[in-house]
C-alpha positions, 0 to 999 in steps of 0.5 A: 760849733760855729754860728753863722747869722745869714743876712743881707747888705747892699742888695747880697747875701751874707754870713756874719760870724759875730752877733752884730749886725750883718752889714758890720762883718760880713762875709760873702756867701761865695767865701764860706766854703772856701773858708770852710775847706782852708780850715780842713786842709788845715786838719789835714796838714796838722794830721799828716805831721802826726802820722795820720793821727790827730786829737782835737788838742792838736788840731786847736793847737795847730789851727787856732780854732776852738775846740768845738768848732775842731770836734765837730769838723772831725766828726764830719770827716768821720761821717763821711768816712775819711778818717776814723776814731781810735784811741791812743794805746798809751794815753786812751786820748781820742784819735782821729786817724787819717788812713792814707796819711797813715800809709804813706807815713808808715811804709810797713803797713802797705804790704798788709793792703 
């Protein structure tokens, strides 16, 4: 997961995403969501290429995060109810799965909505 350290330099807040000093790398408050969403978007893209479907080795693969930071966000999703957990039938690999992705990629499955 992602450590942020929360600080202040030349009179603003700040996250810094290393372990120095804030002032060294700072990232503005004002950018961390859009940090954030730019990351889910990310997710998201990778998913829809997939069929709605996406494991956390393809979403590392395709965002370059780690796989923690990956996984959690994933689960976040699921908390918030936009995506679901499966497993892939074959391998018994954790899917994330993305039902509206997985509509518009499978035609078939509209007439069962």
């Amino acid at each position: 997961m992602l450590r942020l350290e929360a600080g202040e330099a030349g009179g603003q807040n700040f996250y810094s995403l290393f372990p120095v000093p804030c002032s060294l790398f700072p990232i503005p408050y004002s950018l961390f969501p859009l940090l954030t969403k730019t990351f889910v978007v990310q997710l998201v893209k990778a998913a829809e290429v997939r069929g709605g479907k996406l494991s956390v080795t393809q979403g590392v693969v395709d965002t370059g995060r780690g796989f923690a930071e990956v996984e959690a966000t994933l689960n976040d999703l699921v908390k918030s109810g936009y995506v679901n957990i499966d497993n892939d039938p074959d391998t018994g690999v954790v899917v994330y799965a993305f039902p509206e992705l997985e509509l518009s990629a499978n035609p078939e499955l509209k007439r069962w909505v």
